[in-house]
C-alpha positions as CSV (number, residue, x, y, z in Angstrom):
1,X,38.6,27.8,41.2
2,X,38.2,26.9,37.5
3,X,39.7,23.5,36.3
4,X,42.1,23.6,33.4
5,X,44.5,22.1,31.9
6,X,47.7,24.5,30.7
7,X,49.7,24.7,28.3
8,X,52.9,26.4,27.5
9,X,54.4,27.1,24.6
10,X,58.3,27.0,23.7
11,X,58.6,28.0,19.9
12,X,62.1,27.5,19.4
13,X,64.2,24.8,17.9
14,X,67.7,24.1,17.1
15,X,66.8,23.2,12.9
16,X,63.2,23.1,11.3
17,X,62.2,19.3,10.7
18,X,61.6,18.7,6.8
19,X,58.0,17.5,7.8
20,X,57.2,20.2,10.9
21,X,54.7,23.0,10.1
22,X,54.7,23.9,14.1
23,X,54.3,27.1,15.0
24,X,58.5,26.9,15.6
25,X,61.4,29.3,14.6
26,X,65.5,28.4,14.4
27,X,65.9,32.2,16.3
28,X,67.4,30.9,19.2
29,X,69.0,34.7,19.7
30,X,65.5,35.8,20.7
31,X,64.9,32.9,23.3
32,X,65.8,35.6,26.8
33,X,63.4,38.2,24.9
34,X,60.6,35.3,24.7
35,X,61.2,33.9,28.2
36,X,61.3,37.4,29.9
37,X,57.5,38.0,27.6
38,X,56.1,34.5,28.7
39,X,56.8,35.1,32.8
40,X,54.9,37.9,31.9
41,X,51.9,36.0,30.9
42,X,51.8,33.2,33.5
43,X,52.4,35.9,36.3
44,X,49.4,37.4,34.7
45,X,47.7,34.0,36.5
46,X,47.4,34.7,39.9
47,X,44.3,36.4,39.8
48,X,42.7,34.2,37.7
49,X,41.4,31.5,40.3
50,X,42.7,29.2,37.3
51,X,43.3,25.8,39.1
52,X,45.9,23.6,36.9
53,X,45.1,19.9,36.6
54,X,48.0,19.0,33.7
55,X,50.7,21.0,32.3
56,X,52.5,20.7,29.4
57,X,55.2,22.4,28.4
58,X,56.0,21.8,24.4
59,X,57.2,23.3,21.3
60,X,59.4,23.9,19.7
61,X,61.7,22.0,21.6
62,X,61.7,23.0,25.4
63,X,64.4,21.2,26.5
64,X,66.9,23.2,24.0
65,X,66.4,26.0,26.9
66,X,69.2,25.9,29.7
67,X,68.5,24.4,33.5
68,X,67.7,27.5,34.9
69,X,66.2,28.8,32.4
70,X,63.3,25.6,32.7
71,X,63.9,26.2,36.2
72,X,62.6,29.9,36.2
73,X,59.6,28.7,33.9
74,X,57.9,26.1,36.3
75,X,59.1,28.0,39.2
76,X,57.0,31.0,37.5
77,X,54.5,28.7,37.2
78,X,54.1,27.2,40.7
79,X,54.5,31.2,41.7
80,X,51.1,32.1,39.6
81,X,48.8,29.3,39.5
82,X,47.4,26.3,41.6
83,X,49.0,23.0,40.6
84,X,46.8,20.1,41.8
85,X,49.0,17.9,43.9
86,X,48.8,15.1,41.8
87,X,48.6,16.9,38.4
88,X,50.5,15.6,35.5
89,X,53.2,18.0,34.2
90,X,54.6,16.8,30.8
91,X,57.6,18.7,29.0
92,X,58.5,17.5,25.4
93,X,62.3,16.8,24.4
94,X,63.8,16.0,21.6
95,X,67.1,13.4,21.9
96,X,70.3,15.1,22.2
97,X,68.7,18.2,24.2
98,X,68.7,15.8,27.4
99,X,71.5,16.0,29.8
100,X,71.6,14.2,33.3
101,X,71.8,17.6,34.9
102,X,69.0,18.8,32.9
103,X,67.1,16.0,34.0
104,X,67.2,15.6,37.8
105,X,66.4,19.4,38.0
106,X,63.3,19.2,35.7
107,X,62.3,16.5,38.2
108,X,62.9,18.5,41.5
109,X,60.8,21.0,39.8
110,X,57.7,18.9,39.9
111,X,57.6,17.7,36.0
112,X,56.6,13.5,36.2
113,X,56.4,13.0,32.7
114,X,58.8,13.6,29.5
115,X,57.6,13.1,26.2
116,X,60.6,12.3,23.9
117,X,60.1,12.5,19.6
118,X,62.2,9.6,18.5
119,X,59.7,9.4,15.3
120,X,61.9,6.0,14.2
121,X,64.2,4.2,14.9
122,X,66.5,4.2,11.5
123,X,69.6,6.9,11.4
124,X,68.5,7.3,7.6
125,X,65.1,7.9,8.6
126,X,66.1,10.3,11.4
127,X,68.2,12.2,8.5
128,X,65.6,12.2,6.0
129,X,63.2,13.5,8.3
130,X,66.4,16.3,9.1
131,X,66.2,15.4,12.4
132,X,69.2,16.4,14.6
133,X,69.7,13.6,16.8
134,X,70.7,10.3,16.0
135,X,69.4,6.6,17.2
136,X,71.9,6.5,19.7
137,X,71.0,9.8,21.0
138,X,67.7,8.7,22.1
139,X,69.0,5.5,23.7
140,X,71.5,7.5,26.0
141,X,68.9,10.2,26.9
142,X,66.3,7.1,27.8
143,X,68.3,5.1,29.8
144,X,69.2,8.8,31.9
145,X,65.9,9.6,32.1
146,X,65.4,6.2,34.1
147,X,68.0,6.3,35.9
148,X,66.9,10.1,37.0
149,X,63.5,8.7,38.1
150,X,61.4,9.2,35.1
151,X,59.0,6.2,35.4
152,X,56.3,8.1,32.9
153,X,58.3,8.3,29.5
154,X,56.1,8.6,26.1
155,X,57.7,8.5,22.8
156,X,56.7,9.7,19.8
157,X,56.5,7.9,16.6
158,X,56.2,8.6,12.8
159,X,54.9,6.0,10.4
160,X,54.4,6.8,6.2
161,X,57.9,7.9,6.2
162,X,59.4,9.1,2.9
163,X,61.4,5.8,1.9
164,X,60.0,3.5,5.1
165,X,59.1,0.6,4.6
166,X,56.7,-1.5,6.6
167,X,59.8,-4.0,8.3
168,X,61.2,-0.5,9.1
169,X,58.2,0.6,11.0
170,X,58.8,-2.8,12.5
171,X,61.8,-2.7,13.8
172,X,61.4,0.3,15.0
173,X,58.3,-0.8,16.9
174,X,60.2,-4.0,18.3
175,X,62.5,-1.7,18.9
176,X,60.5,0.7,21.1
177,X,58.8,-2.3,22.5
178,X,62.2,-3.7,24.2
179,X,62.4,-0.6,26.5
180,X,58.9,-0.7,27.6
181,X,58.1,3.1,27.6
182,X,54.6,4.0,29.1
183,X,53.4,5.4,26.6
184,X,53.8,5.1,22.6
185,X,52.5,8.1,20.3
186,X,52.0,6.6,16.4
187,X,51.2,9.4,13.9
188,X,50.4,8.9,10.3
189,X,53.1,11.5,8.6
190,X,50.6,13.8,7.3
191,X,52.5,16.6,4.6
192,X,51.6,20.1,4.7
193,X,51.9,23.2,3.0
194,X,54.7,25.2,3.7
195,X,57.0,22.5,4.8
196,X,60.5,20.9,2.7
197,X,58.5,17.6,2.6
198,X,55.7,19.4,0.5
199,X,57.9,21.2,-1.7
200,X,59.7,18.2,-2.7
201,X,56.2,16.5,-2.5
202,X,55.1,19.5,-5.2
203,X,58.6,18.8,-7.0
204,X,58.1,14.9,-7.4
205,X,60.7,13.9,-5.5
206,X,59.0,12.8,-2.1
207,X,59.3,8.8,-2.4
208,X,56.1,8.0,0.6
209,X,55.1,4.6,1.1
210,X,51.7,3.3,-0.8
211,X,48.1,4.2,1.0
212,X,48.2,-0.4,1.5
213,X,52.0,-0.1,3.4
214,X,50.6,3.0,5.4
215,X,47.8,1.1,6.3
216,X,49.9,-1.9,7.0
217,X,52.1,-0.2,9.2
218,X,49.1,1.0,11.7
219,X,47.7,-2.4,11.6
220,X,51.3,-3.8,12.6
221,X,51.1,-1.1,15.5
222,X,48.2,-2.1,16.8
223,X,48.4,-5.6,16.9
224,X,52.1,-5.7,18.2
225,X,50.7,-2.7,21.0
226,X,47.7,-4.8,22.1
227,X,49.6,-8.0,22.4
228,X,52.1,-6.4,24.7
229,X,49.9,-5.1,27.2
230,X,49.1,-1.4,25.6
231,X,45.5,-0.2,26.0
232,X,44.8,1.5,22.6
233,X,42.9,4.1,23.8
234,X,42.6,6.9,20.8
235,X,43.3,6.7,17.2
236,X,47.1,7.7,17.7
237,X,47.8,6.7,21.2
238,X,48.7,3.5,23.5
239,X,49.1,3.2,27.0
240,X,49.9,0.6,29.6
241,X,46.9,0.3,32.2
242,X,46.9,4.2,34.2
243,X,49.4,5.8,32.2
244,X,46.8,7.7,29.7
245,X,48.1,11.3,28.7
246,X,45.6,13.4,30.7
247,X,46.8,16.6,29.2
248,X,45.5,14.5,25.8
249,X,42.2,13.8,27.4
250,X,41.3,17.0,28.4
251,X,41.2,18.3,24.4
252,X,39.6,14.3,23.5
253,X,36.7,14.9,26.1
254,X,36.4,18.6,25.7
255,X,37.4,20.0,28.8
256,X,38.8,23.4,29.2
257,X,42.6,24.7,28.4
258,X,44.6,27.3,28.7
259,X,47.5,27.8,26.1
260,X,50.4,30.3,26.7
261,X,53.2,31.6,24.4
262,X,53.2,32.3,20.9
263,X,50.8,30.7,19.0
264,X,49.2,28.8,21.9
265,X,45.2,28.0,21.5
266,X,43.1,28.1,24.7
267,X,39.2,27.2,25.1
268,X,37.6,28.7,27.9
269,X,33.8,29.9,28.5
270,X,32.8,28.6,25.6
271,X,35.4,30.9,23.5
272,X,38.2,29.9,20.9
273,X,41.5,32.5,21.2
274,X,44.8,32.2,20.1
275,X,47.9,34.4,20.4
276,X,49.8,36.0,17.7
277,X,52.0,33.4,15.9
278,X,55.1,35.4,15.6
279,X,57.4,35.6,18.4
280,X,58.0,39.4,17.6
281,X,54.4,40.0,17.3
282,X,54.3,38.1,21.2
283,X,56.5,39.7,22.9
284,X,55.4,43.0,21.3
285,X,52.2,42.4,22.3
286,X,52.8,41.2,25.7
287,X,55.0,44.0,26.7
288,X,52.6,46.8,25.6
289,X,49.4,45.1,26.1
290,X,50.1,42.7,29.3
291,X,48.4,39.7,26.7
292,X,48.9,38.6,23.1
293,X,45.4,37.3,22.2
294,X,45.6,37.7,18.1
295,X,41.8,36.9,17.7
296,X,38.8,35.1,19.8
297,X,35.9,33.7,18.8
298,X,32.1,32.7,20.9
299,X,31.6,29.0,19.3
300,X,28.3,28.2,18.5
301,X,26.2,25.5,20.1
302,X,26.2,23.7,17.1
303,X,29.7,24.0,16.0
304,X,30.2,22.9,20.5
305,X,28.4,19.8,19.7
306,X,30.1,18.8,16.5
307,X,33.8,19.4,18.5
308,X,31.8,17.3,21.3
309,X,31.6,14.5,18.8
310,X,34.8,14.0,16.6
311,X,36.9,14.6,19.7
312,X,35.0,11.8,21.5
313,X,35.1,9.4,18.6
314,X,38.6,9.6,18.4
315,X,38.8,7.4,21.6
316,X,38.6,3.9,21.2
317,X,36.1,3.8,24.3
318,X,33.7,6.0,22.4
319,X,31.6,9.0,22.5
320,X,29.6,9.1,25.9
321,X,26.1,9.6,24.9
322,X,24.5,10.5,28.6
323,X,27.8,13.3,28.8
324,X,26.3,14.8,25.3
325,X,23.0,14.8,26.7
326,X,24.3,16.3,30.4
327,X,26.4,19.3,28.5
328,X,23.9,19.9,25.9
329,X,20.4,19.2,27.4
330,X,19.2,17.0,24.1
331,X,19.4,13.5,23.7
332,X,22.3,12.2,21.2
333,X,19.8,10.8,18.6
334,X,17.7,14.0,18.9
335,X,20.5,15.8,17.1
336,X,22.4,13.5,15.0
337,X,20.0,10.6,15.0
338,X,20.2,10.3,11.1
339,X,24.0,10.6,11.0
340,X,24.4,7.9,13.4
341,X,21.9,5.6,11.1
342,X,23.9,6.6,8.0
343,X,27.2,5.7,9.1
344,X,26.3,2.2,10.9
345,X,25.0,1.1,7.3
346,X,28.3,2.0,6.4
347,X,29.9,-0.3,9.3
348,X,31.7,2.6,10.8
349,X,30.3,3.3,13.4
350,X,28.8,0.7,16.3
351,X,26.8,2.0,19.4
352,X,25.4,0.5,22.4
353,X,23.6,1.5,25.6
354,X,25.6,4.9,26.2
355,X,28.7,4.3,23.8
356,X,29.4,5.3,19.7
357,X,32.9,4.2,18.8
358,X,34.7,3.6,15.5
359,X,34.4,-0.1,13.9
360,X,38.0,-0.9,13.1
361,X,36.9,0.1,9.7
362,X,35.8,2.9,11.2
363,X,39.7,4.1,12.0
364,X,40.4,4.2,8.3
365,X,37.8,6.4,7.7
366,X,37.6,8.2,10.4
367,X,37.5,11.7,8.9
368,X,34.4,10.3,7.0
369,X,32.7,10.0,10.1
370,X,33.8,13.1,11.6
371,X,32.9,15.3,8.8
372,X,29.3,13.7,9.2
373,X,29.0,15.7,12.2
374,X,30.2,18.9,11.2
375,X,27.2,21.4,11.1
């Protein structure tokens, strides 16, 4: 059997969030349409000898879908593909999509982990952001979720908010900290094209915190994290001792995925594919053709050992240079030898025995360094 992880795509949501450019629609009228096209692609599994070691369920907003209709999903899944007995099977909710019912059956269905997008923990935030659930929301759905079982709970944070400031990020840290989660997601808010915060960006009208608060705002992450127990263990993520996403490390140490639904990317054999964005185009697709791969591509060697790299330096515990040498059959330095030279001068990079990792000034540049190993 080939080890994977798998992912599963849910391309729906209840309102587009002013900063999301997700491959997500607001057509919830097409959602039995979708779910009747995706069973049709995960019972496409069983003869695949595809053995599952995470799953992840995400979107979108999964948990918009009704019990049974998560209930069919997973129970599809269990039908069509081998679940390690201890695999970790995340879904991702947004607050105010939780009910207690919702809950307790997601757990008798196997999933052990919820990932839940608070992104901060100020209603004006929340509304700028045109999220749909309030402060309170999350509370409620978090203290069900505990007393449901859940005991591996990440939430997701937003820092570089339009009108944050850096007690806000804070608070909303302290916050966080007070319910001890497992895991705690920080993402730098990052505007894209195509998205209401770039068109009022474009307009003028986007008020984001200076490049010094952003900054600040990380550093305060990092420091109140660390002090409170949290392994930071990649540039975005912290995690109390054996509570690391594995889903995440399979894509930071370049393992092989699966990704099904609209949109979803997989990497297996050494090949890049995708499936058509649209859910129309999926379900088209999947109905007449039994898969909705839109396009795939053989990745070079070169462009493999480049991915190899800026996904391993992303970690905190580095790039593993005997792993590179194992996969690739050349030693580290044979290949990148100069880049490695160039960018400890710069101090951002520092290497020992088997490990490169980012200096902390390292994490403020890290695209610097990545782009050093592109080919």
């Amino acid at each position: 059997m080939k080890t994977i992880g798998l992912y599963i795509h849910i391309p729906l949501c209840i309102k587009k969030c002013h900063y999301c450019d997700f491959n997500s629609f607001t057509t919830l009228e097409l959602i039995p349409e979708y779910l009747a096209a995706l069973k049709k692609e995960i019972l496409g599994l069983k003869k695949c000898g595809y053995a599952a070691q995470t799953i992840f369920i995400g979107g979108g907003t999964p948990t918009i879908l009704r019990c049974e209709q998560l209930a069919d999903i997973l129970r599809t899944l269990h039908e069509s593909v081998y679940i390690a007995k201890d695999a970790e099977i995340t879904i991702e909710a947004n607050p105010g999509t939780l009910t207690r019912e919702k809950l307790i059956s997601l757990k008798s269905l196997g999933v052990n982990r919820l990932s839940i997008g608070l992104q901060a923990y100020q209603n004006q935030l929340l509304k700028i952001m045109g999220r749909i659930h309030t402060v309170e929301d999350f509370e409620k759905n978090f203290k069900t979720a505990r007393n449901v079982g859940f005991d591996n709970i990440n939430i997701d944070l937003i820092f570089g908010l339009p009108n944050q400031k850096v007690e806000d990020f804070d608070e909303t840290l302290k916050k966080v900290l007070h319910i001890f989660p497992e895991h705690i997601s920080c993402y730098s808010l990052s505007v894209e094209e195509h998205t209401e915060f770039y068109r009022r960006q474009q307009e003028g009208t986007l008020a984001l915190p200076s490049e010094d608060d952003e900054r600040e705002m990380y550093y305060r992450a990092i420091e109140l994290l660390t002090n409170k127990g949290y392994n930071h263990y990649e540039i975005s993520n912290f995690a109390i001792p054996g509570r690391k996403s594995k889903h995440n490390m399979i894509y930071w140490t370049y393992q092989e995925y699966l990704g099904l639904g609209a949109g979803a990317h997989s990497f297996l054999d050494n090949k890049r594919f995708y499936n058509y964005s649209s859910i129309q185009a999926y379900i088209k697709s999947i109905n007449e053709h039994a898969n909705a791969i839109a396009d795939m591509e053989t990745i070079s060697i070169m462009e493999q050992q480049a991915e190899f790299c800026f996904l391993g330096l992303r970690l905190l515990d580095g790039l593993d240079k005997k792993a590179f040498q194992k996969r690739f059959g050349k030693k580290f330095k044979q290949v990148y030898g100069e880049s490695v030279k160039k960018l400890k001068e710069q101090e951002l990079i520092k290497e020992n025995t088997n490990k490169i990792r980012l200096t902390s000034r390292g994490l403020d540049f890290a695209n610097v360094v990545f782009a050093e190993f592109l080919p």
